[in-house]
C-alpha positions in Angstrom: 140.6 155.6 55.7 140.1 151.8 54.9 138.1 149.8 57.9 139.3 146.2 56.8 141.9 145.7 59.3 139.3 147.2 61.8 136.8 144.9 60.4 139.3 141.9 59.6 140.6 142.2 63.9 136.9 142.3 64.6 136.4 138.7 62.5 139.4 137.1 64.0 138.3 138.0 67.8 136.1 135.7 68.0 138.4 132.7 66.4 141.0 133.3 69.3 138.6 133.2 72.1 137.3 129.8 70.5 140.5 128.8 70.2 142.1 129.7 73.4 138.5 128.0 74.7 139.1 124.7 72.8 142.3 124.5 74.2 141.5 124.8 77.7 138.9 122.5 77.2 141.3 119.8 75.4 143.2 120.3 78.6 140.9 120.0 80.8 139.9 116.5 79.4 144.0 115.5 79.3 144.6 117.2 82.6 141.0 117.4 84.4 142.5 117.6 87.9 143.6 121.3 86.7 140.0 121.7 85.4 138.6 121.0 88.4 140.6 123.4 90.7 138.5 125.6 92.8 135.9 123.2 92.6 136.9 120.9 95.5 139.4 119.1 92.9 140.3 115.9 94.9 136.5 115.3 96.0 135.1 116.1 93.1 138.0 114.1 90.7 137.3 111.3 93.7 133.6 111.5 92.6 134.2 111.4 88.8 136.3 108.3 89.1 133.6 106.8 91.2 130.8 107.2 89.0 133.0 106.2 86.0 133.9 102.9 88.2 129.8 102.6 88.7 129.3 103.1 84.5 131.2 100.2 83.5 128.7 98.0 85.0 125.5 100.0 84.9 122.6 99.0 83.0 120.3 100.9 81.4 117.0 99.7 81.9 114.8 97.1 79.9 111.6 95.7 79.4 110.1 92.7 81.6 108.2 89.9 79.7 105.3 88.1 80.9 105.1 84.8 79.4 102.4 81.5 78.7 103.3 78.8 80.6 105.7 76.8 77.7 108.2 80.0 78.6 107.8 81.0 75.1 104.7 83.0 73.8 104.9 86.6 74.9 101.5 87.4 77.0 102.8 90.7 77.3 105.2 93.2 79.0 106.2 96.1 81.4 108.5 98.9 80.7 109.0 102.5 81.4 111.5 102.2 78.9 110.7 99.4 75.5 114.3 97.9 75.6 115.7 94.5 75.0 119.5 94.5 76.1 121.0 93.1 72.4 124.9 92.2 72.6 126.5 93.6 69.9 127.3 90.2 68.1 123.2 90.2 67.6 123.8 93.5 65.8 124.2 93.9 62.0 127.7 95.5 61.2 125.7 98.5 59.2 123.7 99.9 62.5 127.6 100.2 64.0 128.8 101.9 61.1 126.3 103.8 60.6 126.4 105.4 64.3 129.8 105.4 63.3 128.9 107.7 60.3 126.2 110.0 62.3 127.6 111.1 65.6 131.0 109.8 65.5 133.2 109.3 62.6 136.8 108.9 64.5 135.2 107.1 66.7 137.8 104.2 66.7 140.3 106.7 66.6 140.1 109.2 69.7 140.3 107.5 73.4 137.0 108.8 74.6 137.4 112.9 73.4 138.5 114.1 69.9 140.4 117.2 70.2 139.5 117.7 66.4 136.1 117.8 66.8 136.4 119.9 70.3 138.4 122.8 67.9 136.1 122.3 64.7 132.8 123.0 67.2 134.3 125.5 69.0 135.7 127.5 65.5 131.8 126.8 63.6 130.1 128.2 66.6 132.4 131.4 66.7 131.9 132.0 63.4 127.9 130.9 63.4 126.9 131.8 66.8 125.2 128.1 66.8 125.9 125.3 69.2 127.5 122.7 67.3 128.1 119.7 70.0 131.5 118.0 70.3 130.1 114.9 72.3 131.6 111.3 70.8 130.2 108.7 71.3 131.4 108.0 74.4 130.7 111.1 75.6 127.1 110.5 75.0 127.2 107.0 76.4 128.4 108.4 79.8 125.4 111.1 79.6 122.8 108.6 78.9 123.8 106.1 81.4 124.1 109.1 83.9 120.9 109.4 83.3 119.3 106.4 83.5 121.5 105.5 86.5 120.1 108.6 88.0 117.7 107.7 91.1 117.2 111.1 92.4 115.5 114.4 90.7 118.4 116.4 91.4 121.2 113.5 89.6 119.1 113.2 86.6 119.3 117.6 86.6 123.3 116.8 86.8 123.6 114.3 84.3 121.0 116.8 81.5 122.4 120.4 82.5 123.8 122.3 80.0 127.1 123.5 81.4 130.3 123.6 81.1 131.2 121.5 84.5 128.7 119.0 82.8 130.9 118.8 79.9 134.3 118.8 81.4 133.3 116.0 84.0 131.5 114.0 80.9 135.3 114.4 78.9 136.9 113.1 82.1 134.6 109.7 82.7 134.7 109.4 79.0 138.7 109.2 79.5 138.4 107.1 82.5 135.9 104.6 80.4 137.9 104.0 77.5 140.7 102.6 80.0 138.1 99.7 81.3 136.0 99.0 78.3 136.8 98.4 74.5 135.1 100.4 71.9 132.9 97.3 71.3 131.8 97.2 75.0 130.8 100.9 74.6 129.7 100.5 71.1 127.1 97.9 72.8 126.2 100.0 75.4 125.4 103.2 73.2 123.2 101.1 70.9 121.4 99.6 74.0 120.9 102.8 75.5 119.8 105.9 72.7 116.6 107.1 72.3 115.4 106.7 68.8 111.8 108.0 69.2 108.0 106.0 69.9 109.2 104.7 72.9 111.8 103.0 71.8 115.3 102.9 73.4 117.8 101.0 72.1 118.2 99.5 69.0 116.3 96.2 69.6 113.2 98.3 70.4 114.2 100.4 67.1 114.3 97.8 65.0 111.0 95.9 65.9 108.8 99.2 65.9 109.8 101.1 62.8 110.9 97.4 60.6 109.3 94.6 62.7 112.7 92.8 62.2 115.4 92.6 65.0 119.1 94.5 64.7 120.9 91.2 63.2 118.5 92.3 59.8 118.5 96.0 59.3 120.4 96.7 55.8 122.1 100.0 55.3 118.7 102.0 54.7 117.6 101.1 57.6 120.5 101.4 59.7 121.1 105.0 58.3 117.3 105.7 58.8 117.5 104.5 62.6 121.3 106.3 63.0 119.9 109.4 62.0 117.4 109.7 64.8 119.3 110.1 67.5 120.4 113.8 66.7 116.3 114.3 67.2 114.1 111.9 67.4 110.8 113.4 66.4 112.3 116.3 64.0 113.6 113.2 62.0 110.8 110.8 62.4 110.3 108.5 59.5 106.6 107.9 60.4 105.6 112.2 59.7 103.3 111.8 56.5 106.2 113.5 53.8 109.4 111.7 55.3 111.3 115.1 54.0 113.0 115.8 57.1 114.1 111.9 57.8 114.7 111.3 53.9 117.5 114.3 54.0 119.0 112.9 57.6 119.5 109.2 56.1 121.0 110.3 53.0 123.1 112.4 55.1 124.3 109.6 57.0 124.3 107.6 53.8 126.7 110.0 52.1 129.1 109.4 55.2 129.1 106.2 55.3 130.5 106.6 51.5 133.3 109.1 52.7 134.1 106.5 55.4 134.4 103.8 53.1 131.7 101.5 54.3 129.6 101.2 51.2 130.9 101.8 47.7 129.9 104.9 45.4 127.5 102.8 44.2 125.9 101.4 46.9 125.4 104.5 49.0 123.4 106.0 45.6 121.6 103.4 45.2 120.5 103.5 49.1 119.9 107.1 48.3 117.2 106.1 46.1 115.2 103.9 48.2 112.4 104.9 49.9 111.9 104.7 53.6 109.9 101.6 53.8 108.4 101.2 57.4 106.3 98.2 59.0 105.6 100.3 61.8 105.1 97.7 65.0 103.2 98.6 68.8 104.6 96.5 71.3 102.0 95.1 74.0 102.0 96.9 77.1 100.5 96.2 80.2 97.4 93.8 81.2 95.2 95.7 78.6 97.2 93.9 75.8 96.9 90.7 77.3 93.3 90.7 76.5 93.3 91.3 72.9 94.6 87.5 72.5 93.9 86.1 75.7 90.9 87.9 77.3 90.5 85.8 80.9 94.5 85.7 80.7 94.4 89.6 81.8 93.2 89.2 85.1 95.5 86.8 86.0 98.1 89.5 84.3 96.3 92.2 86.9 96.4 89.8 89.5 100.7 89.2 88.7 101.1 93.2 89.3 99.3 92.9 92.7 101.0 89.9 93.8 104.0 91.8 92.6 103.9 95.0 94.4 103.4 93.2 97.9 107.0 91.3 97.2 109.4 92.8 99.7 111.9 90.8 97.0 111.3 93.8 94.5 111.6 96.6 96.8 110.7 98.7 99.7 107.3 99.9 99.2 104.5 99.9 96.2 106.1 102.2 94.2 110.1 100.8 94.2 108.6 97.1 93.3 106.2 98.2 90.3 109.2 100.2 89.1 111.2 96.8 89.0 108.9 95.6 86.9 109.0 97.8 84.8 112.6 98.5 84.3 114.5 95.3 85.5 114.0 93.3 82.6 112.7 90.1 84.4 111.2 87.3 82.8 108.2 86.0 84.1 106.5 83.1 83.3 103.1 82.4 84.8 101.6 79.6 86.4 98.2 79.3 84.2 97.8 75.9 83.1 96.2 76.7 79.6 93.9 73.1 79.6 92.4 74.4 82.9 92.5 78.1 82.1 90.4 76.9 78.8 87.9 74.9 80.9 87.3 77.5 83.3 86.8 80.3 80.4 84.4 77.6 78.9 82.4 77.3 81.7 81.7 80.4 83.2 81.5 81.7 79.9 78.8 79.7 78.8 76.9 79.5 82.5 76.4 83.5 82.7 76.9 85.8 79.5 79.6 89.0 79.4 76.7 91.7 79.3 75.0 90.4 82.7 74.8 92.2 85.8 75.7 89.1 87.5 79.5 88.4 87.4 80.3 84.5 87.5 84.1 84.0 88.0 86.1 81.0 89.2 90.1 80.9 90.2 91.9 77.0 90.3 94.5 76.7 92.8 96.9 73.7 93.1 97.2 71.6 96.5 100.3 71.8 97.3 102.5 74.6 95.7 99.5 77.1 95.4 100.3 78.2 92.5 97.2 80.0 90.3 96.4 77.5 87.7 92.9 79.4 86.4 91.6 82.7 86.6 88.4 83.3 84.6 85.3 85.7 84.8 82.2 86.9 82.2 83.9 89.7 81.7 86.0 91.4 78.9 89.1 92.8 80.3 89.4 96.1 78.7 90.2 100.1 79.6 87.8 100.8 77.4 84.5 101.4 79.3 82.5 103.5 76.8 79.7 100.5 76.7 79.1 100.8 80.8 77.5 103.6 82.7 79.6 105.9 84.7 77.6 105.3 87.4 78.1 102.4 89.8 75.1 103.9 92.1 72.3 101.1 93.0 69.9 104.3 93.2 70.7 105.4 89.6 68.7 103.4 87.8 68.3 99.7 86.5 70.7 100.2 83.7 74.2 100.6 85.7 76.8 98.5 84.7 79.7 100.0 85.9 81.6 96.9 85.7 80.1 94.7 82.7 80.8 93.6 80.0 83.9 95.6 80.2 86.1 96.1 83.4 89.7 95.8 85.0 88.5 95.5 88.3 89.9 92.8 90.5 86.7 90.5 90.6 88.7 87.5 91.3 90.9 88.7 94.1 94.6 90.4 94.4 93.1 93.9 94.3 91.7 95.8 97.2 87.6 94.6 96.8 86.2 93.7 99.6 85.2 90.1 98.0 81.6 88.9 98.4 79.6 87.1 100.9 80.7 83.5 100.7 77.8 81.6 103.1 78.1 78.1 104.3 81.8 77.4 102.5 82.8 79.3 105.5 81.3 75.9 107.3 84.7 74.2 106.6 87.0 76.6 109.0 85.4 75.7 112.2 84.9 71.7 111.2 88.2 72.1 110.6 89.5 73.6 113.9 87.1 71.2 116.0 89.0 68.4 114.0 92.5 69.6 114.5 91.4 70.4 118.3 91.1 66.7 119.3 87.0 66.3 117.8 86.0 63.7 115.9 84.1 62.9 112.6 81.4 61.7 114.8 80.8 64.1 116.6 76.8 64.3 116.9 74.4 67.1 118.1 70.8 67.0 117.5 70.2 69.9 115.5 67.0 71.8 116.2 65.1 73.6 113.0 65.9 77.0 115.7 69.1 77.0 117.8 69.3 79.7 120.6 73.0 80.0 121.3 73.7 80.4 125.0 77.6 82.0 123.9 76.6 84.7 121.6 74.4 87.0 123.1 70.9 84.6 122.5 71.5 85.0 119.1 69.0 82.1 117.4 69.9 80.9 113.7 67.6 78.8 111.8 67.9 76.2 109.6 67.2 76.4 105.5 64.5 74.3 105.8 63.1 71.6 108.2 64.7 68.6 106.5 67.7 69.1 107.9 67.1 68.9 111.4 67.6 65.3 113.8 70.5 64.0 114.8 73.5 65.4 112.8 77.7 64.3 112.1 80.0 66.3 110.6 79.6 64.4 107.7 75.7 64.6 107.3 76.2 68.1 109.2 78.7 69.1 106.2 76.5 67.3 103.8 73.4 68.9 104.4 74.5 72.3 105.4 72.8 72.1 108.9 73.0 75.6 109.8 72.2 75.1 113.8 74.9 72.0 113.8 77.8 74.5 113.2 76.4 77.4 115.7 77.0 74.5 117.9 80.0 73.1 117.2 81.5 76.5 116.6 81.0 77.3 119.7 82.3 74.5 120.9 85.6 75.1 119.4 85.6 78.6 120.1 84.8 81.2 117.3 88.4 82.8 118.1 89.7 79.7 117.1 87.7 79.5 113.8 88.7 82.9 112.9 92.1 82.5 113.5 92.7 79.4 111.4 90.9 80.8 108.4 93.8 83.8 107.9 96.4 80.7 108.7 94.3 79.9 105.7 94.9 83.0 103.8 91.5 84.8 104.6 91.9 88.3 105.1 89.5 91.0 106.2 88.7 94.0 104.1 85.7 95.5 105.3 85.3 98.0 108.6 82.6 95.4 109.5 84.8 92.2 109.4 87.9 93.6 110.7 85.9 94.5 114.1 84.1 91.5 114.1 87.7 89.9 114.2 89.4 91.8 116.4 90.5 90.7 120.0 87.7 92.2 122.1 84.6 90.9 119.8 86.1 87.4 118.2 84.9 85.1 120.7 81.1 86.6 120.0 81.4 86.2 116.1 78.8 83.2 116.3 77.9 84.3 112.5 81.3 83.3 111.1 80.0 80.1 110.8 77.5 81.3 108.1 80.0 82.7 106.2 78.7 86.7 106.8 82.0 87.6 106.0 83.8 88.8 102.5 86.3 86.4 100.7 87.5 86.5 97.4 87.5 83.4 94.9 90.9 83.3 94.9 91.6 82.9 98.4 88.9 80.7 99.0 90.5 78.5 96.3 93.3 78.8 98.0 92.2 77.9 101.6 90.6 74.8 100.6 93.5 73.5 98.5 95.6 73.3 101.8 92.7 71.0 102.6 93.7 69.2 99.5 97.5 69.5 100.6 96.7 67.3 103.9 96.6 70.7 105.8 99.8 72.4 104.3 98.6 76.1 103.2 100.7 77.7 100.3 100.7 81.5 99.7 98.7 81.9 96.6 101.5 82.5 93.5 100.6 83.1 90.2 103.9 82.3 88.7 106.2 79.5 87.6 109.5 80.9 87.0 110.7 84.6 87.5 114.5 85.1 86.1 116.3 87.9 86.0 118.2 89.8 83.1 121.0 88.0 83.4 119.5 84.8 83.5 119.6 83.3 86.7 116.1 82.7 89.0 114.8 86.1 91.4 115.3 85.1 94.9 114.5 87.3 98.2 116.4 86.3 101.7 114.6 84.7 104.3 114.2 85.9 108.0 116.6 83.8 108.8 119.2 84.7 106.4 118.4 81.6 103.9 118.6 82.8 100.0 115.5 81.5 98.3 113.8 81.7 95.0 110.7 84.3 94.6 109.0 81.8 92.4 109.1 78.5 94.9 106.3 78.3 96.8 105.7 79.0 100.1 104.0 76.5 102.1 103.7 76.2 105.9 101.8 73.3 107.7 98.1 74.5 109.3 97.2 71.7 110.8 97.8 68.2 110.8 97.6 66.2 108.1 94.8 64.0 109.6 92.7 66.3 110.5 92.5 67.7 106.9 91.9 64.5 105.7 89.0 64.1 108.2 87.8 67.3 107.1 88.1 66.0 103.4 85.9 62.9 104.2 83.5 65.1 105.7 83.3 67.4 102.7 82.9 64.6 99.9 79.3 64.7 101.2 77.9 67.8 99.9 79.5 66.4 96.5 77.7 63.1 96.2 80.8 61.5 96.7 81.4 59.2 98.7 83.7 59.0 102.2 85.9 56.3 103.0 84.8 56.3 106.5 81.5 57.5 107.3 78.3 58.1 106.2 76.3 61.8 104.7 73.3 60.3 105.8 70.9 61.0 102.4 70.8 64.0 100.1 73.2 66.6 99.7 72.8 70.2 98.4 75.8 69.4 95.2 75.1 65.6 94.5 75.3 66.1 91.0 79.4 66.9 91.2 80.5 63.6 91.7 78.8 62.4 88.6 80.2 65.3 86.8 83.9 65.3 87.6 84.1 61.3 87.4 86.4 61.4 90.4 86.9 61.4 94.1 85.7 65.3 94.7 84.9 66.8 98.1 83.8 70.7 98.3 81.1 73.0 99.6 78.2 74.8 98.5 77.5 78.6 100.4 74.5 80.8 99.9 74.2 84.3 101.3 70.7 85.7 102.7 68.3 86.4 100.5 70.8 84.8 97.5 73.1 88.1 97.1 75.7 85.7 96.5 76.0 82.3 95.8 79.1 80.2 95.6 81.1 76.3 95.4 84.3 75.2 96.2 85.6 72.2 95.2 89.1 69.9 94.7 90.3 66.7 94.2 94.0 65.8 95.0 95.2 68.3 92.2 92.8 70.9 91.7 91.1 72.9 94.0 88.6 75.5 92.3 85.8 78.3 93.7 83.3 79.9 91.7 81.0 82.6 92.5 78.3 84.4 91.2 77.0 87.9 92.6 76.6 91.8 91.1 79.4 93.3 91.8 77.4 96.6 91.3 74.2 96.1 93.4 74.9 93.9 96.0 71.3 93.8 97.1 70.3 92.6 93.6 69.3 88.9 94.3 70.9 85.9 92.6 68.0 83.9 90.9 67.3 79.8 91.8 68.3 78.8 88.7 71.8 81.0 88.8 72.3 80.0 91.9 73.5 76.6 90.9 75.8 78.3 88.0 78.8 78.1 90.5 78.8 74.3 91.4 78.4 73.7 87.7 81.1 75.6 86.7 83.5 74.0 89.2 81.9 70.2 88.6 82.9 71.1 84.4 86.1 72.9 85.0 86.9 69.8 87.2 86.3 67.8 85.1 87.7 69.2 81.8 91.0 70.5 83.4 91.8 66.6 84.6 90.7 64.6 81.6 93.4 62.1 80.4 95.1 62.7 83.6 95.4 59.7 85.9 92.9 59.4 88.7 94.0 60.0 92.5 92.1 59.0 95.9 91.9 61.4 98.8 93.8 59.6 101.7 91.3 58.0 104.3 91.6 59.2 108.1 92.6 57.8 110.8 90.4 55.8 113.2 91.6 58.0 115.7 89.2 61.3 114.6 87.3 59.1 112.8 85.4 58.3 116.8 
């Protein structure tokens, strides 16, 4: 007895269950209400069509730039995903046909499923036991953006699952999409969203890393090599050593573009021929790639990602805003003014060299909008810290240099150190407050070498040296730094008072030490404020004294110029009040009045050897050399810690406004030598003066004769 039939019946078994499959799947994507039966149909066909609504306008999402000043030169960027949204009129016509050719060649045929290609998968996977896919390319456009429109774990599970639901619902939106967009709208979106391997999604990213050229270039080679990576990504990579498996899936797609009629006989064998010819491309990423162009330029870059994740603007918390950045496709533009950025690299670089222990930084603010003009340090801004110690113990040895010459830590300020000791810059906070509390410029006290103060506890600060004892004004007080004068007046304004202007000022407390010392219960005895005991960072010194500058009108500290969105309009964040305003604008707020910052100003030109308008600094002063420097009305103050740990100067003119400090960041008991210790007010004086050259000159406004008493 023959066994063909038997053998013949057991063959065609399997080609009816695919068929009678295929066709309940072709109905369920004509008819999905009837798919969905038993499923909750109305709710879940009432989800479908909502998510399908939510696809149409859905973006996947790209790469943010960070930008020089002109708005032009790329710094750098931020991306989870590399992508640069390209609208298909940027594309060449031989990437669309050639996605045409790979994954969907009736693409412009079918209205979101192809019942041919449902029955041919479902017949070749009967017969082969394989998986052959029957997804267009619509029906992969909908899984992709599901995905990346996915903001829980448990969506991006739904949108990935193998299953049959999956696959039914993904038919349905498909349907549903093909009504609201054109096949160019979803041929734009599918480019803009695949995965083509090395971090790059989308075919602008595609084009840069494997070609260096952008979409509008790529011939038919290249399109076909680029086409054929979507099926798999890495087993058709065209950077593996032998090209084998990539050669074989281009001339694949090659031969189909042929059969399609987009390239001639001739053409696609002569494409056949080429060789895979790569310029394989890394795109920048992160502050790290700042640095290999621009070294000081990454900590201002470091500095943008902190200022960043504290803008409610961008999110909710930390992690919600740094994810913006990295997937919203913002560009930023920062607010580095590269003449001043140079002359602050200059000039700390050449005052302190990279492989010291001693870092020398300095951060330029402008009066006035408080935007960050400078940010520059002796240090190399690098991940790579194979040339420093592991160890940032004091006790391990002389050698640690945890943080030189190569670091990413915050030095400057926007990160969470601490700062350093700033000494007698901190001076200006309660001359300020006496000033805007109804004191005057001459104001006099006969300062004692020894002053035993009668409000804090008997606590008995001395002068630096007996020269500056005798009668004393704010302006030879300032001047000379007369330690005892602003015990005195200090506690005559009230050390709360003090205190509390300087975080109107932007000061901030982020040691255990200082946050007590500035708490309700203990303010009113921090006589040592005045000294400048505390922590402060350069850049919010900078900062602080540029509101001087401002006539008393504090900005938030902003280290951009421009932040747009995708789309092309500016990022803005709603006010309090309801008011819509733009994230890159500054923020200003008056302090105190504008007088009394001007008073404050004329007071401060002393320490410079400048000269105020209307009083006198009574002799030396501990910067004299500054005014001869900048060449221009400068005011500013010198601090020193005990013991020289630290050593700093802050100075401005009407534009600038610039602190520099020198200190170890990893031994903060190792001393600051004499001749270092005057590194700071040279590196402001030269900044100063370099950043402003060929600009005109502008006088500080006098005061009043009202505080000047």
């Amino acid at each position: 007895m023959s066994n063909r039939p038997l053998a013949a019946a057991g063959r065609l078994v399997p080609l009816l269950r695919a068929g009678l499959i295929a066709g309940i799947v072709i109905a369920a994507a004509a008819y999905p209400l009837v798919a969905l039966t038993g499923l909750g149909a109305k709710a879940t066909a009432h989800a479908v069509e909502q998510k399908t609504r939510v696809l149409t306008t859905a973006l996947p999402a790209e790469t943010s730039y960070v930008y020089a000043p002109d708005g032009k030169t790329v710094l750098t960027m931020f991306y989870e995903e590399y992508r640069q949204y390209t609208k298909l009129s940027d594309m060449s016509p031989n990437i669309q046909q050639a996605i045409v050719a790979a994954e969907d060649s009736r693409f412009y045929q079918h209205h979101g499923v192809d019942p041919k290609g449902v029955v041919r998968a479902f017949v070749s996977n009967a017969r082969s036991g394989g998986s052959q896919g029957a997804s267009t390319l619509t029906m992969q456009y909908v899984r992709m953006a599901l995905r990346d429109s996915a903001t829980t774990p448990k969506e991006v599970q739904e949108a990935t699952q193998q299953t049959s639901l999956r696959k039914v619902k993904e038919m349905r939106m498909a349907l549903d999409l093909e009504k609201e967009m054109s096949k160019e709208q979803i041929m734009e979106r599918y480019l803009n969203s695949a995965y083509f391997g090395h971090r790059a999604y989308g075919i602008y990213a595609a084009s840069e890393i494997f070609f260096s050229k952008t979409p509008k270039d790529l011939t038919p080679v290249e399109a076909a090599t680029l086409a054929g990576l979507v099926k798999s990504p890495s087993e058709y990579d065209p950077a593996d050593s032998d090209q084998k498996e990539a050669t074989g899936r281009r001339n694949y797609v090659l031969d189909r573009m042929g059969q399609l009629g987009y390239l001639s006989p001739d053409s696609a064998a002569a494409a056949k021929a080429e060789p895979i010819r790569l310029k394989l491309t890394t795109p920048p990423h992160d502050c790290a790639a700042v640095a290999d162009k621009y070294n000081s330029w990454g900590f201002a870059c470091d500095y943008l990602k902190n200022w960043w994740s504290a803008q409610p603007a961008f999110g909710a918390n930390r992690l919600e805003r740094m994810d913006k950045l990295r997937r919203g496709g913002y560009r930023i533009v920062l607010s580095l003014d590269p003449k001043v950025q140079e002359a602050a690299e200059k000039n700390v670089g050449s005052k302190e060299a990279t492989g010291s222990p001693f870092a020398n930084g300095i951060v330029v603010s402008e009066p006035g909008t408080g935007r960050v003009k400078a940010m520059a340090v002796n240090r190399t801004y690098s991940l790579d810290l194979a040339e420093n110690p592991q160890s940032s113990n004091p006790e391990a040895g002389p050698k640690v240099k945890a943080n030189y010459p190569n670091t990413v830590a915050p030095l400057l300020g926007g990160g969470d150190l601490a700062g350093y000791q700033a000494g007698s810059t901190f001076k200006m906070f309660p001359m300020l407050a006496a000033l805007d509390s109804g004191m005057t410029l001459s104001t006099s006290f006969n300062a004692p070498y020894r002053y035993k103060s009668s409000v804090y506890d008997g606590w008995a600060p001395s002068n630096a040296s007996g020269a500056m004892t005798g009668q004393q004004t704010m302006w030879s007080g300032f001047g000379k730094s007369v330690n005892t004068y602003f015990v005195w007046l200090e506690e005559k304004v009230g050390a709360d008072r003090a205190v509390r202007l300087a975080e109107q000022l932007g000061l901030r407390w982020r040691t255990d030490v200082d946050r007590e010392q500035a708490s309700p219960a203990k303010v009113k005895k921090w006589g040592a404020f005045t000294l400048g005991v505390s922590d402060a960072t350069p850049l919010e010194m900078a900062n602080a004294y540029a509101a001087i500058a401002a006539d008393g009108r504090y900005c938030e500290a902003i280290p951009v110029q421009a932040i747009m969105n995708r789309d092309g309009t500016p990022a803005t964040y709603t006010t309090p009040g309801g008011i819509q305003r733009e994230v890159a604008k500054p923020r200003c707020r008056q302090v105190v009045s504008a007088d009394a910052a001007r008073a404050a100003t004329d007071a401060a030109r002393c320490p410079t050897g400048d000269t105020p308008a209307r009083g006198s600094c009574g002799g030396w002063s501990t910067a004299d050399s500054v005014r001869g420097t900048v060449g221009r009305p400068v005011a500013g103050k010198t601090g020193t810690t005990d013991s020289t740990r630290s050593a700093w100067f802050v100075g401005y003119t009407p534009e600038l406004a610039a602190a520099s400090f020198i200190s170890d960041p990893d031994n903060p008991f190792n001393a600051v030598g004499d001749g270092q210790s005057q590194i700071p007010i040279k590196a402001v004086a030269e900044t100063l003066r370099d950043g402003l050259k060929g600009t005109p000159t502008r006088q500080f406004t006098p005061p009043s004769d009202a505080i000047v008493g």
